[in-house]
N, C-alpha and C positions, 0 to 999 in steps of 0.2 A: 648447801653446806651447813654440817650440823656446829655448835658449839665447839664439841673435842675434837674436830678436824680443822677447825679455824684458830683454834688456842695451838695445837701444836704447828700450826705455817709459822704462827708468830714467835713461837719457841725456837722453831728453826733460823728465820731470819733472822732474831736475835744472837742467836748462835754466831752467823757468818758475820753479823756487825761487829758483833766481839772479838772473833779471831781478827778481823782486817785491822782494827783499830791496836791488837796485840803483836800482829806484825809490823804498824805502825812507828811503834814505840820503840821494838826491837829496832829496825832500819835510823831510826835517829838517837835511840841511848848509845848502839854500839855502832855507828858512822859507815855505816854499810855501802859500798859503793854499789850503783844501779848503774844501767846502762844511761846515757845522757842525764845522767843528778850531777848537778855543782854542785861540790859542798862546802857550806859558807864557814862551817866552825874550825877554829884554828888558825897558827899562822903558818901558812906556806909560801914557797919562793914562787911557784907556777900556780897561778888560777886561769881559769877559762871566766873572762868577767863578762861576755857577752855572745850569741850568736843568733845569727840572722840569716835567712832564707831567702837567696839574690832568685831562685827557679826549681824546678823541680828536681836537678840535680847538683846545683852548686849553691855553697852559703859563705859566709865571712863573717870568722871568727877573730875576736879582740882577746888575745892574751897578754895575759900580763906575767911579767918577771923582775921581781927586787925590784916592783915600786916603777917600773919601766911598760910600756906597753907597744903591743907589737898587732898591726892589721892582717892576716893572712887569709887569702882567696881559696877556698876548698873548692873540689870539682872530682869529675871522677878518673882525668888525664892526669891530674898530682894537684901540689898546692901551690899556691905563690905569694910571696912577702907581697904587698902595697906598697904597705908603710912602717916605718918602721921609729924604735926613739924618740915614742909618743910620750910626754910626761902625764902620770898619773895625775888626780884633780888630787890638792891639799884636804885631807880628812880634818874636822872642828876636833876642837882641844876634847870633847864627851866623847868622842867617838871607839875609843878603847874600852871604856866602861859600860858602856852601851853596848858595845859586842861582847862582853862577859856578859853582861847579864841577858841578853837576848837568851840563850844556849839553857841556862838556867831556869828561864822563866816556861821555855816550851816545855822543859824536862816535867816540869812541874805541872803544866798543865796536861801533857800527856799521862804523865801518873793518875790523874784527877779523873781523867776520861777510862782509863785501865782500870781504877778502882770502882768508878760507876759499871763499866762494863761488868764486870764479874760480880758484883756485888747483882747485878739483875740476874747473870746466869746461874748463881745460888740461889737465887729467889725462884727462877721458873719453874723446878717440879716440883715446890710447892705452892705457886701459884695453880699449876694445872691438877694436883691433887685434889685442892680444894674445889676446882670447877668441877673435876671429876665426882668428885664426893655428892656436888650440890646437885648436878647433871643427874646422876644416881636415886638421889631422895625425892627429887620432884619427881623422876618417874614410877617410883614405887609409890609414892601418893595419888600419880595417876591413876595406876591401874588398880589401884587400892579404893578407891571412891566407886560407890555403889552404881550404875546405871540409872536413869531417872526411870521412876515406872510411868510405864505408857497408861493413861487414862483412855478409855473406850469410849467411842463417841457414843452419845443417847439415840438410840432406834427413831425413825423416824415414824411419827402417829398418823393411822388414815385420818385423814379430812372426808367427814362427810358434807353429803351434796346437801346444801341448801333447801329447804320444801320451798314448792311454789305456794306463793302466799294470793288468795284467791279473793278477789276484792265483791263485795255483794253490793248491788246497787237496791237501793230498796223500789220496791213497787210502789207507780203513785198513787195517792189517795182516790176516793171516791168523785171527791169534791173538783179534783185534777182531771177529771175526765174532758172528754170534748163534747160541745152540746149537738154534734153532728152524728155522733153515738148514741144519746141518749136515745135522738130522735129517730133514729133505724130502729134501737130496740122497740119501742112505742107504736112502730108502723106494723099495721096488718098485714098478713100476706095476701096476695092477688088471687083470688079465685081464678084459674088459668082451664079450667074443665067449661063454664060457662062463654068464656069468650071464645074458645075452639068452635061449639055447637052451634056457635051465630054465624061465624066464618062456613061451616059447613052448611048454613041453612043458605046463605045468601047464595054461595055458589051453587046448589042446587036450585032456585030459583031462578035463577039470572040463565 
């Protein structure tokens, strides 16, 4: 749910808080009668000063007439007196002034709620204007702002291979030689023609 689809729910709802509360005002400035409303403002000879719910289809209601009061058992076969030539309770000496001015004081504060109410219902289409407007500019600043440029990664560089590193052992000296060498080098070779010629003399002798 975007901004201007949730600005106008609340423009709406605002709307029907307004009217109820303008109905409101109508039903108690101009003494509207509703189905089951007692109405307390005024003086009359017959009020309904009480009722009570004996079951789901019967109740008993307390009327009252010139300051007199009367029990009657409602039902849905008829009704029937209880009691009857019940004396009203004695009202305090304030009690008259206090019902003027009750009457008075809702009217007033009902005015107070009727005046806030419409005083907001003027207000909303230019409240949603301005959402509208503001809704408006930050999107044209959106798509107004350039895209970031895309930087291009760097090429990957061949890695060459490592030379093998060839370790030289030096040759030993002279002096390091073995004296088991020397002495091979130093030794004569065996005249091996003369010892064959005796080997073949003896075996022909023998």
């Amino acid at each position: 749910m975007d901004i201007l689809s949730m600005l106008r729910t609340l423009g709406a709802l605002g709307l029907v808080l307004g009217m109820l509360a303008g109905a409101l005002w109508v039903v108690r400035r101009y003494d509207i009668k509703l189905p089951g409303r007692v109405s307390g403002t005024g003086r009359k000879r017959v009020e309904l000063v009480e009722r009570l719910s004996v079951d789901a289809k019967r109740s008993v209601a307390l009327i009252r007439r010139d300051g007199c009061e009367h029990l009657v058992l409602i039902g849905p076969d008829g009704h029937a007196v209880l009691e009857t030539g019940i004396q009203a309770p004695a009202k305090p000496a304030g009690a008259p002034a206090a019902e003027q001015a009750t009457p008075l004081a809702s009217v007033e504060a009902d005015l107070a709620v009727l005046k806030s109410a419409f005083g907001k219902l003027v207000e909303l289409p230019r409240t949603l204007q301005a959402a509208q407007a503001k809704f408006a500019a930050a999107k044209a600043q959106s798509e107004a702002e350039p895209a970031p440029a895309l930087v291009a990664a760097p090429e990957p560089q061949a890695v060459k291979p490592l030379a093998k590193r060839v370790i030289k052992t030096p040759a030993p000296a002279n002096d390091e030689l073995p004296k088991a060498a020397r002495r091979k080098s130093t030794r004569r070779p065996r005249d091996t023609a003369r010892w064959n010629r005796a080997a073949v003399r003896e075996a022909l002798n023998g």
